[in-house]
C-alpha positions in Angstrom: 65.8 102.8 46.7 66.6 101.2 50.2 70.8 101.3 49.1 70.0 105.5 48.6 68.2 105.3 51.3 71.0 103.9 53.7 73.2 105.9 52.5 71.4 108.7 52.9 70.7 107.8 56.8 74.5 106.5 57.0 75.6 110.1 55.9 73.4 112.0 58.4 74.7 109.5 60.9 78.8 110.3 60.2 77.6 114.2 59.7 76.1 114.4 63.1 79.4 112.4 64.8 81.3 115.3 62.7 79.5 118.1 64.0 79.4 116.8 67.6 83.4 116.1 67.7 83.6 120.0 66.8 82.0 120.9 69.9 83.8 118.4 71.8 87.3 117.4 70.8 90.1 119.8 71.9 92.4 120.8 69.4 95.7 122.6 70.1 95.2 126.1 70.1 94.0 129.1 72.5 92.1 132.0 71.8 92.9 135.8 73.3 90.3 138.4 73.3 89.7 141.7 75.0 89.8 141.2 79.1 89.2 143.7 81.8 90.2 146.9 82.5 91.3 148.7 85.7 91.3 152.4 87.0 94.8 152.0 89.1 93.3 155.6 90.5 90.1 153.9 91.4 89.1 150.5 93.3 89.0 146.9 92.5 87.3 144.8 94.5 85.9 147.4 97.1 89.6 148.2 97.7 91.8 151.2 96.8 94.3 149.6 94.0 96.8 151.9 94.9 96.9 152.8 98.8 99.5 155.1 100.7 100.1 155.5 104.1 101.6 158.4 106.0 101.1 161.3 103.2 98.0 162.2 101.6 96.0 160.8 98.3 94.9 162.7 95.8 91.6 162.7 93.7 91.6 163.2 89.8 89.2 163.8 87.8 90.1 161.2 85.0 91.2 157.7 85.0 94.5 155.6 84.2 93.4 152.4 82.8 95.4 149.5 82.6 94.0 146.8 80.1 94.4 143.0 79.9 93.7 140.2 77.7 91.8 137.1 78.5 93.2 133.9 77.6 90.4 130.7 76.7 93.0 127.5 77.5 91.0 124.9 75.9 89.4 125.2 72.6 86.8 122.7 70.8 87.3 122.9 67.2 83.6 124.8 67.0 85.5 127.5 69.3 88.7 127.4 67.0 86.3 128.6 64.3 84.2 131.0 65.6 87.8 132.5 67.0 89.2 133.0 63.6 86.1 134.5 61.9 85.4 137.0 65.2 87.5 139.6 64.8 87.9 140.7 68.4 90.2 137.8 69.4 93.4 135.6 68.2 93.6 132.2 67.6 97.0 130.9 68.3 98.6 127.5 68.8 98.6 126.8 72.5 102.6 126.1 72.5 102.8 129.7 72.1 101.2 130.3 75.6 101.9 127.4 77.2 105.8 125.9 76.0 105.4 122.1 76.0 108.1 121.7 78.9 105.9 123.5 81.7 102.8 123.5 82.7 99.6 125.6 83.0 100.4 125.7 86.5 103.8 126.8 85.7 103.4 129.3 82.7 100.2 131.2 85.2 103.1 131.3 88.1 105.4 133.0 86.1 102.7 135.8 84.7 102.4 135.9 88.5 105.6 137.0 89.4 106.2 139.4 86.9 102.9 141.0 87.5 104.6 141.6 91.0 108.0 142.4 89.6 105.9 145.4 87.5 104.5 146.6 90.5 108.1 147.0 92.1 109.5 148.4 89.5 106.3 150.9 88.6 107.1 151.8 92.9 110.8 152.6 91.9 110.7 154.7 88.8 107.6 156.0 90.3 109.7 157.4 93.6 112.4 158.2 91.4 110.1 160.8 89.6 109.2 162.2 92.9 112.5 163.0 93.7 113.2 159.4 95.9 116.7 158.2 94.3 117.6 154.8 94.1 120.7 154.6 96.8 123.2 151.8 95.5 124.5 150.7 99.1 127.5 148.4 99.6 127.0 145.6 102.0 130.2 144.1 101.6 133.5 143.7 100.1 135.7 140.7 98.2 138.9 139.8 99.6 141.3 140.4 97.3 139.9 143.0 95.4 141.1 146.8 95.3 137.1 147.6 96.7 138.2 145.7 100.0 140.5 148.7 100.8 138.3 151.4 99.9 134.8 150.2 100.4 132.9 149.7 103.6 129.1 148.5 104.3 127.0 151.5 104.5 128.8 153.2 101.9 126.3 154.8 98.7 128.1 154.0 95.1 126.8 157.2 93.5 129.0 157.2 90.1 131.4 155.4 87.8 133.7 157.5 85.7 131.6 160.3 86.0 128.1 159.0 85.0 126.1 158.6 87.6 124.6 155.3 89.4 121.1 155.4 88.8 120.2 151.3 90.5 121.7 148.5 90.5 121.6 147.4 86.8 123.1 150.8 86.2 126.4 149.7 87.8 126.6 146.3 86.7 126.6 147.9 83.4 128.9 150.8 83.4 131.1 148.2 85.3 131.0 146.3 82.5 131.7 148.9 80.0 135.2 148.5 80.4 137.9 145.0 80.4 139.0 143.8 83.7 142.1 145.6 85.0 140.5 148.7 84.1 141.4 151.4 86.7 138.1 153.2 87.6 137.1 156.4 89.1 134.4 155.6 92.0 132.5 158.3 93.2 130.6 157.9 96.9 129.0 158.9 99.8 129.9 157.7 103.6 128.3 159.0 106.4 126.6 161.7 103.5 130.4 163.0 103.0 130.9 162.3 99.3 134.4 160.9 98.4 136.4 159.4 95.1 138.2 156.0 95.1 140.7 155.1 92.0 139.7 151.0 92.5 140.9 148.5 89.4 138.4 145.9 88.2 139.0 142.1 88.1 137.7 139.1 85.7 135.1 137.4 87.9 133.8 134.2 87.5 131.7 134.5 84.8 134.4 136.4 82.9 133.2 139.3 83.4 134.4 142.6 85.2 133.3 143.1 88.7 134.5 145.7 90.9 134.3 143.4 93.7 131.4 144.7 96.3 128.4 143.3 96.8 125.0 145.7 97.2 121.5 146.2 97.3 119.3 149.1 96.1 117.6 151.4 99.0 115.1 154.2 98.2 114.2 155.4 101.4 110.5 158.0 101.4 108.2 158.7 104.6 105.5 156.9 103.5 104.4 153.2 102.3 102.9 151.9 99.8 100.4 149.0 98.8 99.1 147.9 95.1 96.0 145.5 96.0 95.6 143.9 92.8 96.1 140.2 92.4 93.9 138.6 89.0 96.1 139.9 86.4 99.2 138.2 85.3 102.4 139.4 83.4 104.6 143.1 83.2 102.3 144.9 80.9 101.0 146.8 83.6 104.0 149.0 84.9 103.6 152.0 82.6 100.1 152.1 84.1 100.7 151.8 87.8 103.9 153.7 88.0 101.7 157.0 86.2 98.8 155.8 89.1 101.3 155.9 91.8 102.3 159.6 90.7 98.7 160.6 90.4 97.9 159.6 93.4 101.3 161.4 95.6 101.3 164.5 93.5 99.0 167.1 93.5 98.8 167.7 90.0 95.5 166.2 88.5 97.7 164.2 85.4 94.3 162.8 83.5 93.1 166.2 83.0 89.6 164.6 83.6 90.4 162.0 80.4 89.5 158.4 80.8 93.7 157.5 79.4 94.6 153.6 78.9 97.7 152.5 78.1 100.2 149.5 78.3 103.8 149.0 78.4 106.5 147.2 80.7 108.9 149.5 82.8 112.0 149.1 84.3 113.9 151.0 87.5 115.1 153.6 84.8 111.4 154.4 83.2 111.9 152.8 80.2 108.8 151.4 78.4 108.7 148.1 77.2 106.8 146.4 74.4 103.7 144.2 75.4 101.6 141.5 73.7 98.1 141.4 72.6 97.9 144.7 71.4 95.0 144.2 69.5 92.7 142.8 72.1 93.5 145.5 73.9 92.8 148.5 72.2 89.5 146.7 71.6 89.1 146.7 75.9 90.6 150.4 75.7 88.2 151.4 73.6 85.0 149.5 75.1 86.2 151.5 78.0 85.4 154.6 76.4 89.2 155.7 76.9 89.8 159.0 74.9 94.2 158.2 74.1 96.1 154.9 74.6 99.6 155.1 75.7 101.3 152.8 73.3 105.3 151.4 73.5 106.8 152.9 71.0 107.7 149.1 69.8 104.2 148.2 69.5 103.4 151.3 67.2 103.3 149.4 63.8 101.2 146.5 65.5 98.9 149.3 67.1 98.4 151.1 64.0 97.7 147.9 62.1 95.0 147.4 64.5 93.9 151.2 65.7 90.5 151.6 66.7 88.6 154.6 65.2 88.5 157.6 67.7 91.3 156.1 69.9 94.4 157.7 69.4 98.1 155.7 69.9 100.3 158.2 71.9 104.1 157.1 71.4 105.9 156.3 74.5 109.2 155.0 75.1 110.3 156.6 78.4 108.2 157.4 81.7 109.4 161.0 80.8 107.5 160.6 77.2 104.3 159.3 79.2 104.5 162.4 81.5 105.5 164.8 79.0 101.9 163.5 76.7 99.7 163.8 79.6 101.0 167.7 79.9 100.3 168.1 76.2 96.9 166.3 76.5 95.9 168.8 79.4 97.3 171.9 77.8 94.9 170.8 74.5 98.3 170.1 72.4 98.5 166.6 70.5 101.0 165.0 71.7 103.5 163.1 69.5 101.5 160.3 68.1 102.2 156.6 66.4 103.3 157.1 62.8 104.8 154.7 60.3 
């Protein structure tokens, strides 16, 4: 009887040490679940997240919410657990989040960034929409290169061949299009007297065709603008601030009093990008009583996989799709929807 009785008392001893390491030993995973979301119409902090100065804001009726995940770092076995039987939030194995050659630091600075990047680019395909063009302005030339002869500082590349220079990506790649040595047909403006250059491409360094000018993008409007939003990190954002910077300059309600959430990168062009963490955020659309989410057309098999009941998954691929669903939405048509 004292022998069971050890090892009775032995075995409550190792199950207690067993139980306690669970709530106390890391192990190498993180958990994502539904984070906060943000009217980019409304405020944040007591402060307007979208501000303009020198033309007038509008009111609407609805909201544009962006949505976020949250991220839990470190996880204790116990949390590990209770991550993978909760269904609002993923379980995933930390190198996944944080690559073994940087740091948290490092990975947190990088959301950083391209949470700013998504604001300039929301701003320029915003402006663009409003009838602001991106201006592809030289501000110099390469000796020894047919551009050199042609080309001066000031001047506004406006098309290549024919198709038109929308930014600066836009040239590099219609540049591109074609081998060095390629004879091509610039179109531009100097002075706002538009002109046509025949000026032959050459193999840069890289090996690839350059036309041999160097430029940077202007997209002059009478007004400024200011996104006062700073806790979020990464591009998923851009679809959401590039609609609120619209709202807010046009006079067009565009939420047709709808709460509307949505996610989605953007680029100068108003092409939407796929996101992660859809799943945790449809959960925050939804607990945020949002009526449609504007879904990346890439994410519409993950989105459907993981719809919420009563929260539609509007299709986007394009700014133009975006704007185009929120007319539908206010004219009571269903706009084109997520489908397998």
């Amino acid at each position: 009887m004292r022998r069971r009785g050890v090892t009775v008392l032995v075995g409550a001893f190792l199950l207690v040490v067993l139980a306690w390491q669970t709530t106390v030993v890391p192990v190498p995973y993180v958990a994502m679940g539904p984070g906060p979301t943000v009217d980019t119409l409304g405020q944040s902090d007591g402060k307007p997240v979208i501000s303009v100065t020198g033309a007038e804001a509008t009111k609407s009726a609805g909201q544009l919410r962006l949505v976020t995940i949250e991220v839990q770092p470190y996880l204790t076995l116990f949390d590990a657990m209770r991550g993978w039987i909760a269904r609002d939030y993923a379980v995933v194995p930390r190198e996944l989040i944080y690559p073994p050659n940087k740091s948290e630091k490092d990975v947190d600075a990088e959301n950083a960034t391209a949470f700013k990047q998504s604001q300039t680019s929301a701003e320029t395909a915003a402006l663009r929409e409003l009838g602001y063009p991106v201006l592809v302005t030289v501000t110099g030339t390469t000796a020894g290169y047919d551009a050199a002869n042609v080309l001066v500082a000031g001047d506004v590349i406006t098309a290549v061949d024919g198709t038109p220079v929308s930014s600066l990506p836009k040239l590099t790649e219609l540049v591109r299009a074609k081998p060095a040595e390629t004879a091509r047909q610039v179109a531009y403006t100097r002075a706002g007297e538009s002109r046509t250059a025949t000026i032959t491409t050459k193999k840069g360094d890289d090996g690839n065709p350059r036309l041999g000018v160097t430029v940077e993008e202007k997209q002059p409007h009478p007004f400024e603008l200011k996104i006062d939003l700073d806790r979020i990190g990464g591009p998923s954002a851009g679809l959401m601030f590039t609609l609120g910077i619209i709202d807010t300059l046009k006079a067009e309600d565009l939420t047709g009093g709808l709460i509307i959430a949505g996610t989605g990168t953007i680029d100068e062009e108003g092409n939407v990008g796929p996101i992660g963490g859809i799943p945790q955020k449809l959960i925050a659309a939804k607990s945020a009583k949002a009526k449609v989410f504007l879904t990346p057309a890439a994410n519409c098999a993950e989105a459907m996989d993981n719809a919420r009941p009563g929260l539609p998954l509007i299709k986007v691929a394009t700014l133009d799709d975006a704007l185009d669903a929120l007319d539908s939405l206010r004219a009571g048509r269903t706009p084109p929807l997520c489908s397998r």
